[in-house]
MARNUKOL-167792 format. One record per residue (C-alpha): residue number from 1; residue in three letters; x, y, z. Coordinates in steps of 0.25 Angstrom, whole numbers. Layout:
<rodos>
     i    aa    east   north      up
   NUM   ala       X       Y       Z
...
</rodos>
This chain:
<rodos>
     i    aa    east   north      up
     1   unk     -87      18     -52
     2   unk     -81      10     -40
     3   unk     -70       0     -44
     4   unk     -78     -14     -43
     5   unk     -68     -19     -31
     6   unk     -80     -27     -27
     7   unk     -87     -32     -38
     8   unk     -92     -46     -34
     9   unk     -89     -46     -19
    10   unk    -101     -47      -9
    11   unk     -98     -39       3
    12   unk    -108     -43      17
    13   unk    -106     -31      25
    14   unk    -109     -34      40
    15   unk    -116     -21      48
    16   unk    -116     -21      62
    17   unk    -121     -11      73
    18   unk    -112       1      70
    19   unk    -116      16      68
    20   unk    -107      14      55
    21   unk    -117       5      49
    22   unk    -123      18      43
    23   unk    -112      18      34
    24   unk    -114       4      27
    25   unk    -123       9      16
    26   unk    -109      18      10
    27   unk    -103       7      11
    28   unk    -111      -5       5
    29   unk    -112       5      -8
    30   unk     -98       6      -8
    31   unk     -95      -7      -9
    32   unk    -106     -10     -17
    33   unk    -100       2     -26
    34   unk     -85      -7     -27
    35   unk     -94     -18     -33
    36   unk     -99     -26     -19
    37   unk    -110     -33     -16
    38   unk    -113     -31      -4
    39   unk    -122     -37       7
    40   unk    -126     -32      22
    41   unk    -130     -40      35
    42   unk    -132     -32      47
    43   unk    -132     -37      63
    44   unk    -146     -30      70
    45   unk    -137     -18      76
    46   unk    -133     -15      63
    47   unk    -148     -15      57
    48   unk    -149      -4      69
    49   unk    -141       7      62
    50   unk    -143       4      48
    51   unk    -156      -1      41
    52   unk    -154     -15      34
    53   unk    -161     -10      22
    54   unk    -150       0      19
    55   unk    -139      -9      18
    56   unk    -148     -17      10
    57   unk    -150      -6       3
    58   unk    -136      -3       0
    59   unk    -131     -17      -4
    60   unk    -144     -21     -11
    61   unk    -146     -33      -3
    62   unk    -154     -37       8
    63   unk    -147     -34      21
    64   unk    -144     -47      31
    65   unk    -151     -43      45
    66   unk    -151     -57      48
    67   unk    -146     -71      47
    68   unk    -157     -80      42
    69   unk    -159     -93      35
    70   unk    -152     -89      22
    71   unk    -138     -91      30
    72   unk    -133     -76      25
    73   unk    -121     -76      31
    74   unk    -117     -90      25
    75   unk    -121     -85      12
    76   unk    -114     -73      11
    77   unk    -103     -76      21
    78   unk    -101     -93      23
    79   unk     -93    -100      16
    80   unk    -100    -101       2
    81   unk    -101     -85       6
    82   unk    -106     -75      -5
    83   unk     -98     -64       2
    84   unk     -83     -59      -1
    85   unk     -85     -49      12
    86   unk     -90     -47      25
    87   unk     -89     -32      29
    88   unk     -93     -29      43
    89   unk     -96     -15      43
    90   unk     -98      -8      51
    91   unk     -94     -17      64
    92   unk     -96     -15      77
    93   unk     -86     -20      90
    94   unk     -97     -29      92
    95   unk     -97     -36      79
    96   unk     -83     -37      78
    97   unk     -81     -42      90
    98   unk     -92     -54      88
    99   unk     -84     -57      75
   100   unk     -72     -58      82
   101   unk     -78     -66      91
   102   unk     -87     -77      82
   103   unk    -100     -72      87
   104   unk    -110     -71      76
   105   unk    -125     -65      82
   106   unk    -127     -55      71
   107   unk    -128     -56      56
   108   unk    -116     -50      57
   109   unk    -108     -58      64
   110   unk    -113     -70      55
   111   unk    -109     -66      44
   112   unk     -95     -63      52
   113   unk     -94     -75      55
   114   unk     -99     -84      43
   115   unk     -87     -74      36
   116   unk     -77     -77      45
   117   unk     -80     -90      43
   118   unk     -80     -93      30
   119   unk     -67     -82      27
   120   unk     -76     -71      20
   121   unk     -67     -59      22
   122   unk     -73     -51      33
   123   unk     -71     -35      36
   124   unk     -76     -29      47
   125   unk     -78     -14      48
   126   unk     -79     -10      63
   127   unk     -85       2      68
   128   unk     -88       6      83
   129   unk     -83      16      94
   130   unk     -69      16      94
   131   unk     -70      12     110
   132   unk     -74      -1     104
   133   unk     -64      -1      94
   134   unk     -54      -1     104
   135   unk     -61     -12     112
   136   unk     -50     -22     113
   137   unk     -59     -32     112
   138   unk     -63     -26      99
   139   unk     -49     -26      96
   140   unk     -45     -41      97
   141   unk     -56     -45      90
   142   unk     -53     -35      79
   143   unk     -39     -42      80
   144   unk     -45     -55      78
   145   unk     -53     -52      66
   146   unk     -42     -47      59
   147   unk     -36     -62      63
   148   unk     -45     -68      56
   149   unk     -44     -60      43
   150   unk     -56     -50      45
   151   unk     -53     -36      40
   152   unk     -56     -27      51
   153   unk     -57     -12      46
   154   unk     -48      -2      54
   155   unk     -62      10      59
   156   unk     -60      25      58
   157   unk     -57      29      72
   158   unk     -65      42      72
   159   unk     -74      50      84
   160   unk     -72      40      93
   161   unk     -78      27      83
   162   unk     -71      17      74
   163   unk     -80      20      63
   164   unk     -79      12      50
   165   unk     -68      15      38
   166   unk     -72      24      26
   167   unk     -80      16      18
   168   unk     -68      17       6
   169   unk     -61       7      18
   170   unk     -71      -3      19
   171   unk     -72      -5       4
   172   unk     -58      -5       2
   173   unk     -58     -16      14
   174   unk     -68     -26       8
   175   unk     -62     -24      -6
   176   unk     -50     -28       0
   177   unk     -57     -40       6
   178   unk     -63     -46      -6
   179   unk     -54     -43     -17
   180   unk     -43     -55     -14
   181   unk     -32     -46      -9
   182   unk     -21     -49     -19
   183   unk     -12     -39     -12
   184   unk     -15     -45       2
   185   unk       0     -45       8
   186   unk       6     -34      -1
   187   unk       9     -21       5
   188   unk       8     -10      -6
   189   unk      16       4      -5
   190   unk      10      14     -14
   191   unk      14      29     -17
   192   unk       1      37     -20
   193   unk      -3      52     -25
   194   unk       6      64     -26
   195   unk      18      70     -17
   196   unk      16      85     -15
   197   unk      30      92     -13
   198   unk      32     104      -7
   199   unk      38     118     -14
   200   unk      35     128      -5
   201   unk      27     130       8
   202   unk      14     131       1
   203   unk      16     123     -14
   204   unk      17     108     -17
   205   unk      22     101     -30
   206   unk      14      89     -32
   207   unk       6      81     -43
   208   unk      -8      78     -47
   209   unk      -8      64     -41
   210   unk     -19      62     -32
   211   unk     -16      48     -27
   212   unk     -29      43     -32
   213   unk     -20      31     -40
   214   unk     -12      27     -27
   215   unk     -26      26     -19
   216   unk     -31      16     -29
   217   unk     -20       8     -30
   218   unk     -18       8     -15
   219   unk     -33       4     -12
   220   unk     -32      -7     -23
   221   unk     -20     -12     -15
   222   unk     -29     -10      -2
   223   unk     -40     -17      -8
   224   unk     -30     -29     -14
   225   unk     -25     -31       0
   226   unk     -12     -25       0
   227   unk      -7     -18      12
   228   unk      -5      -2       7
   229   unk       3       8       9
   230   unk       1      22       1
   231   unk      11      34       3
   232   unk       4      46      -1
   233   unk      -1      59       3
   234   unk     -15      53       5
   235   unk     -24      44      14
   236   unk     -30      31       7
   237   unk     -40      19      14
   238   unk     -34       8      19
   239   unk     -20       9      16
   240   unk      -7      15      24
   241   unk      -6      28      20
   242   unk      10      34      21
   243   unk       5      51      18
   244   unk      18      58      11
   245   unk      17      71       4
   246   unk      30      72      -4
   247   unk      38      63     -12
   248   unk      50      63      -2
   249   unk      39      58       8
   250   unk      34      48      -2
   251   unk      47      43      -4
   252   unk      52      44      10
   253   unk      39      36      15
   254   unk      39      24       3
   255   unk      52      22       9
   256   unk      49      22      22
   257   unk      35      12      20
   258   unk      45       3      10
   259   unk      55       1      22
   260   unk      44      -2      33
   261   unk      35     -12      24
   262   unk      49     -19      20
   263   unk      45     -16       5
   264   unk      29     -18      -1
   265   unk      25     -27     -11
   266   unk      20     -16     -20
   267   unk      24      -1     -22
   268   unk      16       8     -31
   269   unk      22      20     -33
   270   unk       7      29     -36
   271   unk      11      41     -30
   272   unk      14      53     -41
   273   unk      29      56     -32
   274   unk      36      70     -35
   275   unk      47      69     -44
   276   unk      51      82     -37
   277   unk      54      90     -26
   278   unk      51     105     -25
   279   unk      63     112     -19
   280   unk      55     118      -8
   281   unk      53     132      -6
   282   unk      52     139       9
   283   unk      41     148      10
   284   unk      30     148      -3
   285   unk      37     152     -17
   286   unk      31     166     -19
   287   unk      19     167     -29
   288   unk      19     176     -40
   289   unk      32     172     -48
   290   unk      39     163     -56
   291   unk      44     152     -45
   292   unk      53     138     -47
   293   unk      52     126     -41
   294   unk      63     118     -39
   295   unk      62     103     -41
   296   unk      69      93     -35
   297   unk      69      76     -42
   298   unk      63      67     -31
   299   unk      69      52     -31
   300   unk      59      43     -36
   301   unk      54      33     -25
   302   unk      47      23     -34
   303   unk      63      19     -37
   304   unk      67      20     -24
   305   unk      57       9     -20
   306   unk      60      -1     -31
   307   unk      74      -1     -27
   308   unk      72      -2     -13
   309   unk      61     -11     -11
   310   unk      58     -18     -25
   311   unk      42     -19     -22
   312   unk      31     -22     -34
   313   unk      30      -7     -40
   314   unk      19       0     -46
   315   unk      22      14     -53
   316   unk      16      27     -62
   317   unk      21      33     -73
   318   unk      14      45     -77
   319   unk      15      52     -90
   320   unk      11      53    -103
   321   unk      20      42    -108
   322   unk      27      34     -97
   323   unk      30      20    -102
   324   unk      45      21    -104
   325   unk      45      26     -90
   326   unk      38      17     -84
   327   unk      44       6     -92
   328   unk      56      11     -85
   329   unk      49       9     -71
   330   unk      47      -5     -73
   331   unk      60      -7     -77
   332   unk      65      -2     -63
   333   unk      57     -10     -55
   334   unk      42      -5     -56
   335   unk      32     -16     -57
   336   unk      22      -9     -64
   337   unk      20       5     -69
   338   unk       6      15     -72
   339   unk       8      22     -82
   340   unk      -2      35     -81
   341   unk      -2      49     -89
   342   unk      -3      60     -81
   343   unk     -21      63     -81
   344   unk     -21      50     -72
   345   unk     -15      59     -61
   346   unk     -26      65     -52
   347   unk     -37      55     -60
   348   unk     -46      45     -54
   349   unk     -44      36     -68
   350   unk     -33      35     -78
   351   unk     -25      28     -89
   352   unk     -12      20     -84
   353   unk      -3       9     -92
   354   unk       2      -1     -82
   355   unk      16      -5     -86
   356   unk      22     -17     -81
   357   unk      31     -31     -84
   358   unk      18     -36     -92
   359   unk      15     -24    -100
   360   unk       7     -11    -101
   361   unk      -8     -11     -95
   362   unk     -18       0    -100
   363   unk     -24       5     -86
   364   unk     -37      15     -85
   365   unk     -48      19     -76
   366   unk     -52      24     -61
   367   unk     -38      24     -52
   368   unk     -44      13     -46
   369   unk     -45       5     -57
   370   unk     -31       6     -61
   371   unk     -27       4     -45
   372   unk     -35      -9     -48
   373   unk     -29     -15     -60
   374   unk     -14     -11     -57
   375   unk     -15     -18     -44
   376   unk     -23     -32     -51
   377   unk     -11     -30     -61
   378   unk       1     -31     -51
   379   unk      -7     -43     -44
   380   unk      -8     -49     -56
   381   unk       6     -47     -60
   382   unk      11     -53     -47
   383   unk       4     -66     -46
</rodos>
């Protein structure tokens, strides 16, 4: 089951005359599935490409084709508004470009409008041909949205179309809307999944981390509001991503991103780093007989950033019994450490005792559960 990120939150989404409409099905129950409740207008292009009974379909609730005498977009959108999010999606050049410009001669746009107006956060998902896109037109009125505090999503730039963002994008996006964005301001810098390191031209030593822990916490902080960074091996949603592949690169790009951002406001150190360095072998270490691999100790980059840059720090511990060790780590400067035996590695759930200056805290469930209740954990620690 779906984290409830949504739970209590009414979404209007806003369907304009886009070929992409086909895809707002999807993505009503995927919102629906975070917890949402979710509620449709159309503008008639719209009504064109999609049949209005199945969005209603979808979100269970009649579709809105029309403004009539029961003032919907006052009541969802106005100042006494029901809403917690307009999401225009998919929106053509022509409706942002009315937007931008105070024209309301849709549903749409009313609604836009009535939003703008009373400060409901706004989103707008555009999708057209990327001639369009490029309009510059287009472009200052994107420009002047964004002025005003409307999310407008970055499109996939892809066979000649700005087609809208994977729908994992636009949930993250309104999620990050309507949740308060505690971390609005913060950059976060996080180390995620395994470093492979090389032993010969054919063999790798690495570990069974998949990242999946470093992906929760960094779309948590995403959805939070936090500015993200993840240096990793691996491409997740929304964030900056810095791809490495051994721990000399990890530790060489931390550095670098540190140094350029001036520091971050939070570190979390996910990432299952080598503790060693395979001497490596030219050519491929025959097969067939005995062999032995020599290992070198890596330095450890988790104090090398405390010392140097003193950010709030979030750690792991793995093992079977770590306490002592990771009582040890807050004593040199981490904030708070997860304890985790080793079967959490690989898992999409696991057990983890959060240690920090207030005491020991039972963790368990889905990864991004845990991702969740660390995060609310530091905010609350910090206010």
């Amino acid at each position: 089951m779906s984290l409830q990120t949504l739970a209590g939150k009414q979404i209007v989404i806003g369907v304009t005359g886009s070929i992409a409409a086909v895809e707002l099905v999807k993505i009503i129950h995927a919102l629906r599935r975070r917890g949402a409740e979710v509620r449709t207008v159309m503008s008639p292009a719209a009504a064109g490409i999609i049949a209005p009974d199945a969005l209603t379909y979808a979100s269970g609730h009649e579709t809105i084709t029309r403004i009539s005498g029961l003032v919907e977009h006052v009541i969802f959108c106005g100042d006494e508004g029901t809403a917690d999010l307009l999401l225009i999606a998919p929106c053509t050049a022509n409706t942002l470009s009315k937007i931008a410009c105070g024209i309301d001669d849709t549903p749409v746009t009313t609604f836009a409008t009535t939003a703008l107006g009373s400060g409901t956060p706004v989103i707008i998902v555009p999708a057209m041909h990327h001639s369009m896109y490029r309009h510059r037109a287009l472009t200052e009125n994107i420009r002047r949205l964004q002025e005003w505090g409307v999310d407008v999503m970055e499109p996939r730039i892809e066979e000649g179309k700005a087609k809208m963002p994977g729908m994992e994008e636009i949930v993250l996006w309104c999620e990050r809307a309507v949740l308060g964005r505690p971390l609005a301001g913060k950059r976060v810098l996080i180390t995620s999944g395994p470093c492979r390191e090389p032993v010969d031209d054919v063999r790798i030593l690495t570990t069974r981390s998949t990242g999946l822990m470093g992906r929760a916490l960094a779309l948590e902080a995403f959805r939070l509001g936090a500015d993200v960074t993840v240096v990793h091996r691996d491409t997740f949603p929304c964030i900056t991503n810095i791809p490495v592949d051994t721990a000399d690169e990890m530790f060489n790009a931390v550095l670098e991103q540190l140094a350029l951002m001036n520091g971050t406001d939070l570190y979390i150190s996910a990432a299952a780093i080598s503790d060693f360095a395979p001497k490596i072998v030219d050519g491929k270490i025959p097969s067939g007989k005995p062999a032995a691999i020599e290992l070198e100790p890596l330095p450890k980059l988790l104090t090398e950033v405390i010392m140097r840059f003193h950010p709030v720090t979030i750690a792991f511990k793995l093992g079977r019994t770590p306490e002592n060790a990771a009582r040890r780590m807050l004593g040199e400067g981490v904030t708070m450490v997860l304890m985790n035996p080793p079967e959490t590695m690989g898992s999409s759930e696991g057990k983890y005792i959060l240690l920090d200056a207030s005491g020991r805290t039972g963790l368990d469930g889905t990864k991004e559960e845990i991702a969740s209740r660390i995060l609310e954990k530091l905010i609350q620690n910090q206010t």
